[in-house]
N, CA, C and O atoms as a printed pandas DataFrame, in Angstrom:
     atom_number atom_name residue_name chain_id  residue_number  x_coord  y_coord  z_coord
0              1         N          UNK        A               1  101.943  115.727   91.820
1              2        CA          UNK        A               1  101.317  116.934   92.306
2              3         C          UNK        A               1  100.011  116.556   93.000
3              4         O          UNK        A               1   99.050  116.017   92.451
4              5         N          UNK        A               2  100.109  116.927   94.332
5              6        CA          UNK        A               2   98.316  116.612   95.020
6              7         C          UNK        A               2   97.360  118.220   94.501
7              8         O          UNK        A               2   97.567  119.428   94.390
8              9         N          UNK        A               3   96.081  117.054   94.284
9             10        CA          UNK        A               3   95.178  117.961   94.109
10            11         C          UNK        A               3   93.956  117.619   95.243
11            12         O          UNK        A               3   93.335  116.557   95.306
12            13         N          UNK        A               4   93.775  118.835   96.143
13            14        CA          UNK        A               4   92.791  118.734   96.910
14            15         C          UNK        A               4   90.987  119.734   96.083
15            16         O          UNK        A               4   90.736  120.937   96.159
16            17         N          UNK        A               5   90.590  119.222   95.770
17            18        CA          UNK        A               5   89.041  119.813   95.756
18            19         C          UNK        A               5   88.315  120.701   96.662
19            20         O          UNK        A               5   87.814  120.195   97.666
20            21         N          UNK        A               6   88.206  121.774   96.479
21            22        CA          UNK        A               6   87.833  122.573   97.421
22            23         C          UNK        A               6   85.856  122.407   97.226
23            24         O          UNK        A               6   85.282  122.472   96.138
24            25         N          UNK        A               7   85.442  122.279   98.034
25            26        CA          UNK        A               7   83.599  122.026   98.200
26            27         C          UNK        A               7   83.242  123.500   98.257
27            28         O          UNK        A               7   83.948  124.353   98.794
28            29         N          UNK        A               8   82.213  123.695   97.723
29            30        CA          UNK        A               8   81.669  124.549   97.968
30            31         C          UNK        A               8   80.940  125.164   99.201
31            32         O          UNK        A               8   79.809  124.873   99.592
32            33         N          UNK        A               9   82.072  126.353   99.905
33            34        CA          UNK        A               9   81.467  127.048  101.545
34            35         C          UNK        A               9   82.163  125.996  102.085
35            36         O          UNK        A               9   81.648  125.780  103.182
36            37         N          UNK        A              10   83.025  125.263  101.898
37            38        CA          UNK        A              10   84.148  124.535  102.384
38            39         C          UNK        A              10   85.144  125.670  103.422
39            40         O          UNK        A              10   85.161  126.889  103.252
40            41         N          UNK        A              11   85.792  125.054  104.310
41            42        CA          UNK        A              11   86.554  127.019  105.121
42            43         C          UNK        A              11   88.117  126.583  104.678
43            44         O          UNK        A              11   88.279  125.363  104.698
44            45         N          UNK        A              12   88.739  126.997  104.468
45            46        CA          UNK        A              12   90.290  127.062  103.595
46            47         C          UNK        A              12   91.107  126.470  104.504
47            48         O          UNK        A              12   92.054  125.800  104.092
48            49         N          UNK        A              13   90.886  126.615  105.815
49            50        CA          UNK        A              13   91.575  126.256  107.120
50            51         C          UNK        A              13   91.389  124.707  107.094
51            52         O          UNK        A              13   92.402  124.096  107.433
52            53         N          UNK        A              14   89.997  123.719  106.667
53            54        CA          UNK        A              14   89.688  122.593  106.397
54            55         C          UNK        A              14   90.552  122.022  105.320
55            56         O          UNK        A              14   91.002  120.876  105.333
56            57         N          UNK        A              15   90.809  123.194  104.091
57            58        CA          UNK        A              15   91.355  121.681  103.067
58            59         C          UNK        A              15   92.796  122.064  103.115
59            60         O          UNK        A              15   93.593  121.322  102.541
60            61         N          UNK        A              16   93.184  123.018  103.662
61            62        CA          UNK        A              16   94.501  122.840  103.945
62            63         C          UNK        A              16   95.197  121.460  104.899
63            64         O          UNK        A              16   96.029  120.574  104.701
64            65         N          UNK        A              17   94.201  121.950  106.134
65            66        CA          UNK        A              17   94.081  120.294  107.012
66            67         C          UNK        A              17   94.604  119.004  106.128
67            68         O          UNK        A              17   95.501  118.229  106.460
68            69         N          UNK        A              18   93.599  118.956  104.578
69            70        CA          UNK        A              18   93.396  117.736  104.251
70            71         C          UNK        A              18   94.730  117.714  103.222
71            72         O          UNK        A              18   95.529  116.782  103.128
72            73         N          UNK        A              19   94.752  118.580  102.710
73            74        CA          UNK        A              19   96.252  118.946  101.838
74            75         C          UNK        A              19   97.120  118.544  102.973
75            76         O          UNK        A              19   97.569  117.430  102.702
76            77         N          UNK        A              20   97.539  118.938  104.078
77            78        CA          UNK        A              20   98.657  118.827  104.893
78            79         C          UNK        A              20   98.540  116.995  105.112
79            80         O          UNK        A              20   99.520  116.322  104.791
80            81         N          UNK        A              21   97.440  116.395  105.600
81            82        CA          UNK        A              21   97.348  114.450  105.642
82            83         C          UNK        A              21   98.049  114.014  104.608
83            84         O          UNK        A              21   99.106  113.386  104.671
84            85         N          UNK        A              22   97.039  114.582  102.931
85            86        CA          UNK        A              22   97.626  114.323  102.378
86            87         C          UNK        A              22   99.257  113.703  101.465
87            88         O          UNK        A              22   99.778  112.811  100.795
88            89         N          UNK        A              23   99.445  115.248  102.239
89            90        CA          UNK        A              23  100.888  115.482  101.873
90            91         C          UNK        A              23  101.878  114.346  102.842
91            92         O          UNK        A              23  103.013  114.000  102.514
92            93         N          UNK        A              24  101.332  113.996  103.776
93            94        CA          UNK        A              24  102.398  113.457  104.935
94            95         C          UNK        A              24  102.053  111.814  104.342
95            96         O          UNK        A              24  102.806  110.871  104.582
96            97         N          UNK        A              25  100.992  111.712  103.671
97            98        CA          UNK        A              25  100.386  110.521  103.792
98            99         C          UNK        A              25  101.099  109.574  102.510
99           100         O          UNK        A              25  101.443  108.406  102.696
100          101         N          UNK        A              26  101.263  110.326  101.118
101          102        CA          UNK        A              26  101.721  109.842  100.382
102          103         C          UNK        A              26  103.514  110.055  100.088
103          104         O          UNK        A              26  104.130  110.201   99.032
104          105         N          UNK        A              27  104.095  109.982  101.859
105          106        CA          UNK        A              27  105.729  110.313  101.966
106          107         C          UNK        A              27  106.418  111.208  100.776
107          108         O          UNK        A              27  107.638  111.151  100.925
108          109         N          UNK        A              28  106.018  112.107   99.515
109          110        CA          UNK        A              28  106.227  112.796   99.563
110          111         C          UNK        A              28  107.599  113.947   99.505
111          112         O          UNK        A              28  108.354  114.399   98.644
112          113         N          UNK        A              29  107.312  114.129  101.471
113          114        CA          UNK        A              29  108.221  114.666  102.050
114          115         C          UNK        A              29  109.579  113.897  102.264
115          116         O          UNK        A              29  110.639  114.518  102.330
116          117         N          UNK        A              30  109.527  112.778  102.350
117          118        CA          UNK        A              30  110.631  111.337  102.155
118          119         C          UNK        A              30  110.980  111.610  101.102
119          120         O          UNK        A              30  112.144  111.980  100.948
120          121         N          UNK        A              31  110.352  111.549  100.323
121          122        CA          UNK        A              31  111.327  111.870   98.911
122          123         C          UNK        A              31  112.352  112.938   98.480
123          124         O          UNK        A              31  113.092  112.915   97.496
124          125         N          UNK        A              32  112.229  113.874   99.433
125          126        CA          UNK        A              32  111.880  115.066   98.989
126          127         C          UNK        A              32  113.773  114.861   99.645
127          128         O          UNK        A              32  114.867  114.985   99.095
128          129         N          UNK        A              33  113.448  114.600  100.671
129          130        CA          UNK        A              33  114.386  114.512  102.022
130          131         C          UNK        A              33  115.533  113.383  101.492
131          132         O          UNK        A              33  116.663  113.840  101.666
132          133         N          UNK        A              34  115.540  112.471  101.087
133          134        CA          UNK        A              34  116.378  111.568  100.224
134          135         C          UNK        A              34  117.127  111.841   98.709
135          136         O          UNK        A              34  118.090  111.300   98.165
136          137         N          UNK        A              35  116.163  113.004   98.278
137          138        CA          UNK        A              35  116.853  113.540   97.083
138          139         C          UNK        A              35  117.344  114.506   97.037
139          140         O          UNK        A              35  117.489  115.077   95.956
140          141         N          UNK        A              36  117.871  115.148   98.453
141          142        CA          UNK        A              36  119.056  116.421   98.823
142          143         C          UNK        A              36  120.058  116.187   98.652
143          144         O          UNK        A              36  120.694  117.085   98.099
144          145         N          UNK        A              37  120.673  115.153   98.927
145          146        CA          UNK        A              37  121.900  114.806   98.762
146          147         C          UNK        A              37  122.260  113.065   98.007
147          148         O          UNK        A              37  121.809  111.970   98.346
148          149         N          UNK        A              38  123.085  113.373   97.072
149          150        CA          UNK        A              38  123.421  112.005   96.138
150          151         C          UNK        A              38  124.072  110.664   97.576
151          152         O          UNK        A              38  124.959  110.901   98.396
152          153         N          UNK        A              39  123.333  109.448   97.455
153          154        CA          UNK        A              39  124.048  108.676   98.696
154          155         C          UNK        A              39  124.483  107.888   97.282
155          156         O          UNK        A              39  123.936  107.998   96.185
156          157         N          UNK        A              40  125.880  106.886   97.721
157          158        CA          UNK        A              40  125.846  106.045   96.749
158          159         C          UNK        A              40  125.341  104.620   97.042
159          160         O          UNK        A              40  125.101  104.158   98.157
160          161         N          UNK        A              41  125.210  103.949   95.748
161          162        CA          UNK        A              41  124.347  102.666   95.652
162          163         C          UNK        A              41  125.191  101.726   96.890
163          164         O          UNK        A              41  124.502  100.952   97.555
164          165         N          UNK        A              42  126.498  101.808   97.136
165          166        CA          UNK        A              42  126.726  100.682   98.412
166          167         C          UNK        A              42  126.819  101.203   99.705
167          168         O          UNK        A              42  127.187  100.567  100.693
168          169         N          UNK        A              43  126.439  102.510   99.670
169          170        CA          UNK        A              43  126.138  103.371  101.076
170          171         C          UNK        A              43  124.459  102.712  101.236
171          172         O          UNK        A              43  124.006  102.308  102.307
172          173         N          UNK        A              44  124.057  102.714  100.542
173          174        CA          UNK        A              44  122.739  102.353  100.483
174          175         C          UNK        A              44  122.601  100.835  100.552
175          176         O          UNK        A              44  121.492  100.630  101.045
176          177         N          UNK        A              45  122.999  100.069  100.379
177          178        CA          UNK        A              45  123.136   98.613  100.701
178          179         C          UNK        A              45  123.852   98.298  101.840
179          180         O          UNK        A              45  123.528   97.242  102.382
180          181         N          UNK        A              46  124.810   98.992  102.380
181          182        CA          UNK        A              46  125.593   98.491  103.755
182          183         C          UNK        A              46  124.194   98.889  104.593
183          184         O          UNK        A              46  123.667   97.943  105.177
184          185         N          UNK        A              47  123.617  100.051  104.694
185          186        CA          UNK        A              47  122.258  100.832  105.344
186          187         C          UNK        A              47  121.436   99.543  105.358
187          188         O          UNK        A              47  121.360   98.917  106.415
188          189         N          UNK        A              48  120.925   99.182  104.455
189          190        CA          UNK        A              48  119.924   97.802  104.008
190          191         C          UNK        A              48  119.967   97.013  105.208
191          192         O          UNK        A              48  119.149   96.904  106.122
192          193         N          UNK        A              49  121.739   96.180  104.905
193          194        CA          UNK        A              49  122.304   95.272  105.201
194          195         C          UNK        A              49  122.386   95.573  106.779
195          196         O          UNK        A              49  121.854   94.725  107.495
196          197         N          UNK        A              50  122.920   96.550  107.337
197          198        CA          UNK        A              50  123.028   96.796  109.209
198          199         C          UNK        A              50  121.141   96.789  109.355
199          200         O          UNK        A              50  120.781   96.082  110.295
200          201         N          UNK        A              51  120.571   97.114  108.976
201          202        CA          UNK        A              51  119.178   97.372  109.168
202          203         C          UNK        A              51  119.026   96.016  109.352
203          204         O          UNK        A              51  119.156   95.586  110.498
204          205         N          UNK        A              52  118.757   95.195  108.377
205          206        CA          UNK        A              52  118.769   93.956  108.274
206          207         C          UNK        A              52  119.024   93.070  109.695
207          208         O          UNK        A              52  118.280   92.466  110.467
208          209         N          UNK        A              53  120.582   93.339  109.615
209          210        CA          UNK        A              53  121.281   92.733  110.930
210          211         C          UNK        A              53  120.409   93.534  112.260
211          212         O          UNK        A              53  119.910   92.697  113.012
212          213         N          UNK        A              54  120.160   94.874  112.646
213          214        CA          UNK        A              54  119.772   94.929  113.658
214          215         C          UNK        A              54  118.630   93.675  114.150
215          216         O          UNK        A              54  118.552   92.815  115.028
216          217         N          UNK        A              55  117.982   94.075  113.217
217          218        CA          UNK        A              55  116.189   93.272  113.707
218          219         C          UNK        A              55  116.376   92.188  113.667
219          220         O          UNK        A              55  115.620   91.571  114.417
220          221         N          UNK        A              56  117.417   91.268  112.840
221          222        CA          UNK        A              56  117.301   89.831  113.288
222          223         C          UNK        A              56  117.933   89.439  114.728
223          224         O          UNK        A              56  117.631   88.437  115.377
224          225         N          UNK        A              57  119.047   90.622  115.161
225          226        CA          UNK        A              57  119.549   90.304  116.383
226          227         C          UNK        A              57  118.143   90.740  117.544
227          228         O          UNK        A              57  117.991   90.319  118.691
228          229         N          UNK        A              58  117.353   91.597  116.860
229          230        CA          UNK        A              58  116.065   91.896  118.240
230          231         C          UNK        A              58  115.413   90.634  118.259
231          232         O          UNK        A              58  115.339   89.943  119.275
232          233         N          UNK        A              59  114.829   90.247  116.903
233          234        CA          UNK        A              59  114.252   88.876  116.477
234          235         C          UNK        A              59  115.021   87.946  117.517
235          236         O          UNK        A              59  114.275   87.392  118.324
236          237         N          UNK        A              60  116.214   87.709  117.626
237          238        CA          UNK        A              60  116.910   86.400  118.563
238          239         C          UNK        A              60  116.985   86.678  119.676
239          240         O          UNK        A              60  117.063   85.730  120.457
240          241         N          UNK        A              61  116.996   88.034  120.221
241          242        CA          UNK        A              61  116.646   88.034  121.586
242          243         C          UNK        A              61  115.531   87.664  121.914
243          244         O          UNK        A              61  115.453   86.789  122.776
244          245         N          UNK        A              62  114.024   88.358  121.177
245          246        CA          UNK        A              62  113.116   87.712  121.553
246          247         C          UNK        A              62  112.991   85.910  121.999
247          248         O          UNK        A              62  112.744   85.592  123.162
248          249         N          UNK        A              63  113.196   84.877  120.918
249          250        CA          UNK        A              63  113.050   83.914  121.224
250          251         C          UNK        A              63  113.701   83.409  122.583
251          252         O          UNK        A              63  113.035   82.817  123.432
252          253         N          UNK        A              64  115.234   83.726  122.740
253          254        CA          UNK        A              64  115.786   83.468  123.761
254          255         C          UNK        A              64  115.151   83.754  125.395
255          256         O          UNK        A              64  115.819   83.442  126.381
């Protein structure tokens, strides 16, 4: 749970601001978004694994 501190004569429009960083800042909303729907554990490792494979194939273009 975030807790923002409101200052005193602080304007509501400000710590909402800082509530909203907040909120984006500690992903959160990622979580939030990943725990809608059950993926299973080797849906989630093939994901890993192509991820994986993309960037080493960007990685070898670079050098080339």
């Amino acid at each position: 749970m975030l807790i923002i501190p409101v200052k005193d004569g602080e304007n509501i429009d400000r710590a909402l601001k800082r509530y909203k960083r907040k909120f984006v800042r500690t992903t959160i909303k990622n979580q939030l978004q990943e725990r809608k729907y059950y993926t299973k554990p080797s849906v989630v490792r093939r994901a890993q694994v192509q991820k994986a494979q993309y960037i080493q194939s960007l990685r070898d273009a670079e050098e080339v």
